[in-house]
C-alpha positions as CSV (number, residue, x, y, z in Angstrom):
1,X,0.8,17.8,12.8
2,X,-1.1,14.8,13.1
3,X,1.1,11.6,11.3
4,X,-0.2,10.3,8.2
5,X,1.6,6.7,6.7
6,X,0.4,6.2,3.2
7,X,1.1,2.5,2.7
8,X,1.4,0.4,-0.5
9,X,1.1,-2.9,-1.1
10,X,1.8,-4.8,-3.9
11,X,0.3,-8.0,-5.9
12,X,3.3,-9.8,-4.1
13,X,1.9,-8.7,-0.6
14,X,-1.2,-10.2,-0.8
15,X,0.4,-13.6,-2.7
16,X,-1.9,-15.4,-4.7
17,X,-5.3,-15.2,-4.6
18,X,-4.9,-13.2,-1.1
19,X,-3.0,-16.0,0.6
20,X,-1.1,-13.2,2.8
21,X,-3.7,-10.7,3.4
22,X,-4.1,-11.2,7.0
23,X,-0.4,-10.6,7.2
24,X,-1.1,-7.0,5.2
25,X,-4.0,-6.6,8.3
26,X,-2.0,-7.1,10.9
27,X,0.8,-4.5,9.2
28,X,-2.0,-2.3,8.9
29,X,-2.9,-2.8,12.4
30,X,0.2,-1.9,13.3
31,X,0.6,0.8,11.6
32,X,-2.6,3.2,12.4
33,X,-1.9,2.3,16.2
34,X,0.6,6.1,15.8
35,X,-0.9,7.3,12.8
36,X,-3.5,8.0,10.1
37,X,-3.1,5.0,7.5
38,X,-4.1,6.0,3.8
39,X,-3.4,1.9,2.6
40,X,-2.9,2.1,-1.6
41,X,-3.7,-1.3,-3.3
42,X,-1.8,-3.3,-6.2
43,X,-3.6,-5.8,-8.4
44,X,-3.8,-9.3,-6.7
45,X,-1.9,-12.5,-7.9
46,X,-3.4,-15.5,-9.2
47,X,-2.2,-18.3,-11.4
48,X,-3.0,-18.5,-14.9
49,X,-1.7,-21.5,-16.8
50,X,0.1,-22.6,-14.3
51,X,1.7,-19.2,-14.2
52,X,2.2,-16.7,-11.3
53,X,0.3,-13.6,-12.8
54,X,-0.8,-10.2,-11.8
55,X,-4.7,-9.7,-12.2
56,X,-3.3,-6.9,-14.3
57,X,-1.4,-9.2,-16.9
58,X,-4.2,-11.4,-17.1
59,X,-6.2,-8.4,-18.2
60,X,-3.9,-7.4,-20.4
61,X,-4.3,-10.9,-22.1
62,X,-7.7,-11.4,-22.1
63,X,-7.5,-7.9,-24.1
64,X,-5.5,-9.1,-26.6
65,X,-7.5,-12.4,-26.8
66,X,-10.8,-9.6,-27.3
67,X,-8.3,-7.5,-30.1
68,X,-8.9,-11.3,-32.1
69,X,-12.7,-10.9,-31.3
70,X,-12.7,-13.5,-28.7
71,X,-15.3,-13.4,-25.7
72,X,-13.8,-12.2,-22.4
73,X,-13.1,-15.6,-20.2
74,X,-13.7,-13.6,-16.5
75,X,-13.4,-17.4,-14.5
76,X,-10.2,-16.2,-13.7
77,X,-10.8,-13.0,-12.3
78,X,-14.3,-14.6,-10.3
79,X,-12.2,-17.7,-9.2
80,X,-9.5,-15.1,-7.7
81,X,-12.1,-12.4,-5.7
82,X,-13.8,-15.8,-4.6
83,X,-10.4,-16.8,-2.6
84,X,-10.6,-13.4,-1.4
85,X,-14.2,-13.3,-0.1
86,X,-13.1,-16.1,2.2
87,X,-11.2,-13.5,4.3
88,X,-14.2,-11.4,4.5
89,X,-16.5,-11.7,7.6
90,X,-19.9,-13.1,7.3
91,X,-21.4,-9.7,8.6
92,X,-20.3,-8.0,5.1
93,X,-19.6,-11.3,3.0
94,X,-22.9,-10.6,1.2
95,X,-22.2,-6.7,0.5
96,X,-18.4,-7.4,-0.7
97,X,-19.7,-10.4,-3.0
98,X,-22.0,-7.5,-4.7
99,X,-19.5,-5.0,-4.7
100,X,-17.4,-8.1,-6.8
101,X,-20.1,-8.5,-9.4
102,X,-21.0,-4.6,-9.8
103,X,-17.2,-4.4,-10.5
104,X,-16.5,-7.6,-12.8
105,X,-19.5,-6.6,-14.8
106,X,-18.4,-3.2,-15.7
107,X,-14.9,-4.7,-16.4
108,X,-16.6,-7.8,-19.1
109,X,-18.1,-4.5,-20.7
110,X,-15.2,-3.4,-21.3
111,X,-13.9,-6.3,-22.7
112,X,-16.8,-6.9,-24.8
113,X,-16.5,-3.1,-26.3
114,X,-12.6,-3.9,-26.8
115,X,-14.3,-7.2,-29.3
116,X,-16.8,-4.8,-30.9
117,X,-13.4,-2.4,-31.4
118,X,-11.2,-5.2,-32.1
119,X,-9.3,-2.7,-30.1
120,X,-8.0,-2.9,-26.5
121,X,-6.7,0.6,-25.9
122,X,-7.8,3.6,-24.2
123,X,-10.2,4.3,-21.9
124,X,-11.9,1.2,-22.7
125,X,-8.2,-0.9,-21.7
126,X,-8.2,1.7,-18.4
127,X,-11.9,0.7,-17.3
128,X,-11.1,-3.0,-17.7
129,X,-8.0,-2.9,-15.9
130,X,-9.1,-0.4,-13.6
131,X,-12.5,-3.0,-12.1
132,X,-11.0,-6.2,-12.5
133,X,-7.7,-5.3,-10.4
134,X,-6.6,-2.3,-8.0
135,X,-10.3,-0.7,-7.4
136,X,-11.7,-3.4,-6.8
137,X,-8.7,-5.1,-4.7
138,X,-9.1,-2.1,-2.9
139,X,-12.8,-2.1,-1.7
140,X,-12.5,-6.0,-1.2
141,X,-9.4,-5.0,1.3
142,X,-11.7,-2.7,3.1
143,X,-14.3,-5.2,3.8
144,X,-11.4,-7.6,4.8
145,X,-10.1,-4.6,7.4
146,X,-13.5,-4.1,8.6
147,X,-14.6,-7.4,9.0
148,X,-10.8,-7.2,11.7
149,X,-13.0,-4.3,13.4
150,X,-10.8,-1.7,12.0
151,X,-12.2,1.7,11.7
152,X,-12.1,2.2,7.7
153,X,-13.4,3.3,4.0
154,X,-12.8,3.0,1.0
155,X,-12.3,5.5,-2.1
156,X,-14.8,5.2,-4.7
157,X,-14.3,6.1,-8.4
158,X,-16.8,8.6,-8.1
159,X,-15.0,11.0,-5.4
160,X,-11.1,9.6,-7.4
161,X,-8.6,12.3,-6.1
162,X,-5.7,11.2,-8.7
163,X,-6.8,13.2,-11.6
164,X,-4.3,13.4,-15.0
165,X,-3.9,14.2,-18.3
166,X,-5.1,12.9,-21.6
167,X,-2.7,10.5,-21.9
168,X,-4.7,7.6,-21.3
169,X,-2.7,4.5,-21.1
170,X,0.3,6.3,-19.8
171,X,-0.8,9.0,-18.3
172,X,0.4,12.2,-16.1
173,X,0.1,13.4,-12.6
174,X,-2.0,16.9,-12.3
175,X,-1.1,17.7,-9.0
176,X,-3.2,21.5,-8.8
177,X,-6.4,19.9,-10.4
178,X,-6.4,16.6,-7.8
179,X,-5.8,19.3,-5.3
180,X,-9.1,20.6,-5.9
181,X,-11.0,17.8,-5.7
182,X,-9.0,15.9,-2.3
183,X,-11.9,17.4,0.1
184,X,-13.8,13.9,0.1
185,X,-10.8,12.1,0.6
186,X,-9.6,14.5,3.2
187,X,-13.2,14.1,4.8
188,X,-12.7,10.1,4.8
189,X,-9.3,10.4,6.3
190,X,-10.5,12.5,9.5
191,X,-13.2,10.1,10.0
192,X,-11.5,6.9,9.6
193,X,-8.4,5.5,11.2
194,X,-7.6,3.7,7.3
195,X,-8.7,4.7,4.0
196,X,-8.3,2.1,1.3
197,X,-7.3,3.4,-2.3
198,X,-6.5,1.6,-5.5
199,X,-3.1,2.6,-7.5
200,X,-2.1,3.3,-10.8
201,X,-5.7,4.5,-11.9
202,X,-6.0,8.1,-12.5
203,X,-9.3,10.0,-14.0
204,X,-9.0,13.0,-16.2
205,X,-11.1,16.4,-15.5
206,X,-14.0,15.1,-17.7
207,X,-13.9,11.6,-16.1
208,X,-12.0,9.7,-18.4
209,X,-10.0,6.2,-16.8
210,X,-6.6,6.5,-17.5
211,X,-3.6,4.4,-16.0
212,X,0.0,5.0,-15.3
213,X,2.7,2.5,-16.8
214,X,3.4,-0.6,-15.2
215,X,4.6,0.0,-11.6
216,X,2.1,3.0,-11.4
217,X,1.0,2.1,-7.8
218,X,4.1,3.5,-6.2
219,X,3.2,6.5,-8.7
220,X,0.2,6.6,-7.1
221,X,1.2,6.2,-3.3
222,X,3.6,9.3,-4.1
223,X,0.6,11.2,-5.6
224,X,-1.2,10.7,-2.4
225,X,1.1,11.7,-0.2
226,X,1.6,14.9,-2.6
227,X,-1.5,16.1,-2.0
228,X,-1.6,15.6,1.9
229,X,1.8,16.4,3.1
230,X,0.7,19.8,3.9
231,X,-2.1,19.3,6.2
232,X,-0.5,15.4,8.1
233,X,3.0,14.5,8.9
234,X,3.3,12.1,5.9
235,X,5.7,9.6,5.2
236,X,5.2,6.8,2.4
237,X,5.9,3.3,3.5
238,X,6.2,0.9,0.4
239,X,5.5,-3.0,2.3
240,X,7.8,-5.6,0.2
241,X,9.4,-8.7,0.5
242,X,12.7,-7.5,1.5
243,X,14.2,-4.0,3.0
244,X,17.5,-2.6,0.2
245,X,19.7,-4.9,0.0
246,X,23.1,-3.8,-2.0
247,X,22.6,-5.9,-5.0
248,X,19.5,-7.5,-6.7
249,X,19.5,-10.4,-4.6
250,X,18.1,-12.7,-7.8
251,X,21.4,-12.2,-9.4
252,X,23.5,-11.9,-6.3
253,X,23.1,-14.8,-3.6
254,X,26.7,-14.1,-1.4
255,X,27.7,-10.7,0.2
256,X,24.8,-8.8,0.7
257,X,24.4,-6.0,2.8
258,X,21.8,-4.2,4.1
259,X,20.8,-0.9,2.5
260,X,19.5,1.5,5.9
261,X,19.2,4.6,4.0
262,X,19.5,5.8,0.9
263,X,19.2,9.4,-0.9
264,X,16.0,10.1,-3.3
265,X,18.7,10.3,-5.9
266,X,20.0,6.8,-5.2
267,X,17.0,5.3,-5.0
268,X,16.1,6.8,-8.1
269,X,18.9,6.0,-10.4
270,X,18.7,2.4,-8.7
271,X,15.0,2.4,-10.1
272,X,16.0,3.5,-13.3
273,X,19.2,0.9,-13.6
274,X,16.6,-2.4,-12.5
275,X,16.7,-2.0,-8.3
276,X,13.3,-3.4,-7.9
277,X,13.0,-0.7,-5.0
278,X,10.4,1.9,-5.8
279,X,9.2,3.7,-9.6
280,X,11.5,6.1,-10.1
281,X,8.8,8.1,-11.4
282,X,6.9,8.2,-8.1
283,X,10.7,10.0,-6.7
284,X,10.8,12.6,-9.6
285,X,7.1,13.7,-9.0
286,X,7.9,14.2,-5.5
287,X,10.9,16.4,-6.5
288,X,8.9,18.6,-9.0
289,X,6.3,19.4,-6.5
290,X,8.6,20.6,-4.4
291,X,8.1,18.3,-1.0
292,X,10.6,16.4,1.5
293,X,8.9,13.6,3.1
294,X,10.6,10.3,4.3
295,X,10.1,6.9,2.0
296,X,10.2,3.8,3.8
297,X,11.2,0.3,2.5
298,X,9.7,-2.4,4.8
299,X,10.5,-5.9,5.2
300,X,7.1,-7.3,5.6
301,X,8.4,-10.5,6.7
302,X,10.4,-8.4,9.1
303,X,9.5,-4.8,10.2
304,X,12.3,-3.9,12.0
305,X,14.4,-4.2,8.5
306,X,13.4,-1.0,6.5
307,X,15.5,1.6,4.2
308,X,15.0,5.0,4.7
309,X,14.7,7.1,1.8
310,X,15.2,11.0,2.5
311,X,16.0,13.9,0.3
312,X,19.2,14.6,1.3
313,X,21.1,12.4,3.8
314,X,23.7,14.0,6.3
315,X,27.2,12.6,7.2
316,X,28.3,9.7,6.2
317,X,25.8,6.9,6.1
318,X,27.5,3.5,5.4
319,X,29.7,2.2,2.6
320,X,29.6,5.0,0.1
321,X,29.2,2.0,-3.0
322,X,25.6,2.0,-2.0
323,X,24.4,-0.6,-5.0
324,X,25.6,-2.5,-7.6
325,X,23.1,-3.2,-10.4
326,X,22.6,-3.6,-14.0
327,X,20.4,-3.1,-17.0
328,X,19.9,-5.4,-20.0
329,X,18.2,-4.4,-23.4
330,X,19.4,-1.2,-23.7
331,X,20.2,1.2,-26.7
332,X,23.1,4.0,-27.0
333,X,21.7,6.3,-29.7
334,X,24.8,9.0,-30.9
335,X,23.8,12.0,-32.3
336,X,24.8,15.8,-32.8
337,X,24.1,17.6,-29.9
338,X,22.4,20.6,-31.5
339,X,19.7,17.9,-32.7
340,X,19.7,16.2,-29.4
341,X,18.7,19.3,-28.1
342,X,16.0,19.4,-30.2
343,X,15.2,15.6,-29.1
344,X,15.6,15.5,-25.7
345,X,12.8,18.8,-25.2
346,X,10.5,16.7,-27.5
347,X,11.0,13.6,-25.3
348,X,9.9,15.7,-22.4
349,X,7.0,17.6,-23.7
350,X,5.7,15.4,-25.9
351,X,6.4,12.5,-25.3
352,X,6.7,12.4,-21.8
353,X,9.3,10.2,-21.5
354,X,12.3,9.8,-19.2
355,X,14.0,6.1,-19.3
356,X,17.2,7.5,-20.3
357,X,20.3,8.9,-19.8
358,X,22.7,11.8,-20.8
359,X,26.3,10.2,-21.5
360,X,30.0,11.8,-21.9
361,X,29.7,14.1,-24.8
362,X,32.4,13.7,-27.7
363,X,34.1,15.6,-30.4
364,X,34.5,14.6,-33.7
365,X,35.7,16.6,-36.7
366,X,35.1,19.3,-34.8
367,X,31.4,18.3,-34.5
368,X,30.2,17.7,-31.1
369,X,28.2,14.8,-30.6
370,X,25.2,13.6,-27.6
371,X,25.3,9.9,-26.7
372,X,22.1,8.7,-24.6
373,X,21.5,5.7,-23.2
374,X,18.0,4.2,-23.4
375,X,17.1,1.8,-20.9
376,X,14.4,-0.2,-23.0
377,X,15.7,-0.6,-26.4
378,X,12.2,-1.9,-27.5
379,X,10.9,1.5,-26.6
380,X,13.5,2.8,-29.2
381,X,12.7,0.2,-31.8
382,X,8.9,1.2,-31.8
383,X,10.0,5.0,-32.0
384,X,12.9,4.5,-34.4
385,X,11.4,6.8,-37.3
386,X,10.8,9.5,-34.6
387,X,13.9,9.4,-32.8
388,X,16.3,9.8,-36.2
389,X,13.9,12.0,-37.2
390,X,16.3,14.6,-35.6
391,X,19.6,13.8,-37.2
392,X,19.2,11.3,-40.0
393,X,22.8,11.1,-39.5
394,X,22.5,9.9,-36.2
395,X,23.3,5.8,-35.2
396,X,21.6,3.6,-32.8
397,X,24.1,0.8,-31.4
398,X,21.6,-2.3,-30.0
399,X,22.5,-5.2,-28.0
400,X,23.7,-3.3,-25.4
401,X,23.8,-3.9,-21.7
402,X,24.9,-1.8,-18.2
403,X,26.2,-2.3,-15.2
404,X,25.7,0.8,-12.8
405,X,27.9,1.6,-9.3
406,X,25.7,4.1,-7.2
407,X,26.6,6.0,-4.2
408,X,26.8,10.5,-3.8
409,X,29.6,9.6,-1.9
410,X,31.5,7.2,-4.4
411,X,34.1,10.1,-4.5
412,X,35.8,9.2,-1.2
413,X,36.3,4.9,-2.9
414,X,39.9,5.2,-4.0
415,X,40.0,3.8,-7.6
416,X,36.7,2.8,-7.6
417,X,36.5,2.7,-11.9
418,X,39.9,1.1,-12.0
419,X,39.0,-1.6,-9.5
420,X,35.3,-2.0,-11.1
421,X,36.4,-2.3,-14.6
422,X,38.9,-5.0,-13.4
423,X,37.0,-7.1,-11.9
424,X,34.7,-6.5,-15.3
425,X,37.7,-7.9,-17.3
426,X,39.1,-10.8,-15.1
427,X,35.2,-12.6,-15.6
428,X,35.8,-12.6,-19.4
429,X,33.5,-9.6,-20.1
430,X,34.5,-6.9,-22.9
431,X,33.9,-3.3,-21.9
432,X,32.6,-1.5,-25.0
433,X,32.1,2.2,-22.8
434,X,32.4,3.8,-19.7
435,X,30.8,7.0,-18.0
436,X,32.3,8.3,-14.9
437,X,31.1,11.7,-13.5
438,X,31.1,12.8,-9.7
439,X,28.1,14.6,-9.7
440,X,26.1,12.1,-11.2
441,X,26.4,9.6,-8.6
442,X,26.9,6.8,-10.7
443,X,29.5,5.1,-13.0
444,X,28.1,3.5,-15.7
445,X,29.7,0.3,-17.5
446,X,28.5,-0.6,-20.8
447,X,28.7,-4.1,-21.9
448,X,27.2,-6.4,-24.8
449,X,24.2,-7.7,-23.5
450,X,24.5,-11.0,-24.4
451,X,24.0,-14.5,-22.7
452,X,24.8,-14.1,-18.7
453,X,27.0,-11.1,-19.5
454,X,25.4,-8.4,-17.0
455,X,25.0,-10.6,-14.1
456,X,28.2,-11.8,-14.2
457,X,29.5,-8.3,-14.1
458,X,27.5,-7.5,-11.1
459,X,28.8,-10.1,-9.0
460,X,32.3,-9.5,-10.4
461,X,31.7,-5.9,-9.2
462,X,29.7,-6.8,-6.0
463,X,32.5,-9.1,-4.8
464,X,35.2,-6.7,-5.2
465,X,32.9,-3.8,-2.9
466,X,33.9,-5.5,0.6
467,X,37.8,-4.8,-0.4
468,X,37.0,-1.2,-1.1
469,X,38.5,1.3,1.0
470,X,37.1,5.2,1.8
471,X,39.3,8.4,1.4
């Protein structure tokens, strides 16, 4: 079969106010000179207040801003495409600067409906995201590619492929109904040697705008490739500062490793425990529609630095401590597990929710109890009502942080919790819990989350991974 990359690249990749893009041309270049290159689009960056801000965030404030009935301010937006049109040739300057105002204007009537509303939610807070950042970003990115003579398109909102639920602002991938309406995609792609996309819109089956959560472009470049690994070799490439590295390098500055390949389930309880690697989302859809393709971390700075992401990895591939990461603001909610039961299928269905995890179970009085650990705690204060709704008996503990160790192969580090929970101890830090289970992959430390608690345990832990031996 004929190889298909599906590239992302986020707000960070094109820097602010496109200051990179010819670096995301010339990746882009590079890779369609093998393949078919289906290139999926973040918002761009700009500065706002002196402030390094997504076009996305700045959208979200001016919503806010039209919640309290003021007039959308879109200088910000204008200044930003403006920077951009500068990369465009002058042979389709005129035609992208059109393109900018079609797409601006739809966006300030959103805005202004939002101050009619004096409500920024829905379809209306979709459509003004959607026009003022990753469509548009996406058609200005064609006319950038084609003005590099580069053989390309660009999906328009009319043909969108990604089609979802009703859940508008956080919305759901419907693989079977995007499958039936891929043909003028697929068309592009055999036409074209790139096809430019924006991510983390989606449009329901009557034409609604919806949007995943934040981070919804790598939802979106998994989606794609979804949907055409059958008919092209796919493999997803997400273009990023840096390959894996084996601890968030913010935190930890001494002692890093390179990550070369990681299993879907590392990456994706990584994601989950803050590993700025890829939405574990985007990994889980892949897994429930049944496909194996290859994910890609790449350096941009550096393409020979990249992390291969598979399904399943054979033999023995590096230190088996893969990662060690961490989670602040997070809840431990206890409850009886016949009502967690009862909570955990609601989560799923209806609320379509997955930020957490399934602790050690306990016994007490003969009653056994459920403890999950919620990775936003501010997602359990909104839901508070709902989530005791279960068990009014139940307890939510807050202020509560995580430190996470993740590697399938952890079982051959001799005394790995022993030697982690050390090191935990020696830099002052009180462990409160403490979930070990081999088939989980990962061994969860709980800590209060207070002042530099969690990154001190991660470098505590970190440090103490080059003196590990294997079985």
């Amino acid at each position: 079969m004929e190889k298909l990359v599906v590239a992302k690249f986020g707000g960070s990749a094109s820097g602010i106010d496109g200051e990179f893009v010819t670096g995301i041309v010339d990746r882009i270049r590079e890779l369609k000179k093998d393949s078919k290159v289906i290139a999926v689009f973040s918002a761009p960056l700009t500065m706002h207040e002196g402030k390094r801000k997504s076009l996305t965030d700045l959208a979200l404030h001016i919503g806010k801003k039209a919640e309290e009935g003021l007039r959308p301010d879109m200088s910000g937006f204008r200044n930003s495409y403006d920077r951009l049109l500068n990369y465009v040739s002058e042979q389709y300057k005129q035609e992208c600067a059109k393109t900018i105002d079609s797409m601006l204007e739809k966006s300030q009537l959103a805005f202004e409906e939002a101050v009619e509303r004096k409500s920024f939610a829905d379809e209306v807070r979709s459509r003004a995201l959607a026009f003022s950042g990753e469509i548009l970003m996406s058609h200005v990115m064609n006319y950038i590619l084609k003005s590099g003579g580069i053989k390309c398109d660009v999906v328009g909102y009319d043909i969108w492929p990604i089609i979802t639920d009703n859940n508008i602002e956080s919305t759901n991938f419907l693989a079977s109904e995007s499958q039936k309406r891929l043909e003028p995609m697929e068309e592009m792609v055999r036409k074209n040697d790139v096809v430019s996309i924006g991510g983390f819109i989606g449009k329901t089956v009557d034409g609604i705008e919806t949007t995943y959560e934040r981070g919804g472009t790598d939802r979106t470049a998994a989606d794609i490739g979804i949907l055409f690994h059958k008919k092209y070799n796919v493999s997803i490439d997400f273009e990023k500062d840096s390959a894996v590295v084996s601890a968030d390098p913010r935190v930890v500055s001494e002692g890093l490793d390179d990550i070369t390949h990681l299993s879907y389930n590392e990456a994706r309880i990584a994601g989950m425990f803050g590993m700025k690697i890829l939405d574990p989302i985007a990994i889980k859809e892949i897994l429930e529609n049944g496909v194996d393709m290859p994910i890609i971390i790449t350096n941009m700075k550096d393409p020979q630095k990249t992390t291969t992401i598979k399904r399943k990895l054979e033999g023995h591939n590096g230190h088996p401590l893969k990662i060690v990461t961490g989670k602040k603001n997070c809840a431990i909610l206890r409850i009886e597990s016949r009502s967690a039961e009862r909570l955990l299928e609601s989560l799923e269905k209806d609320k379509r929710y997955s930020e957490f995890v399934i602790l050690s179970p306990y016994t007490k009085d003969d009653i056994e109890f459920t403890r999950i650990l919620f990775l936003d705690a501010d997602y359990v204060k909104r839901n508070e009502r709902y989530v005791l709704g279960f068990d009014s008996l139940a307890t939510i503990t807050y202020n509560r942080g995580v430190v996470t160790l993740i590697g399938d192969e952890m079982w051959r580090v001799q005394q790995i919790v022993s030697k982690a929970s050390s090191r935990i101890g020696e830099a002052g830090i009180n462990i409160l819990n403490m979930d070990a289970q081999e088939e989980t992959s990962r061994v969860i430390i709980v800590t209060d989350d207070s002042h530099d608690n969690i990154e001190k345990a991660i470098r505590a832990v970190h440090s103490e991974r080059v003196k590990i031996t294997f079985v």
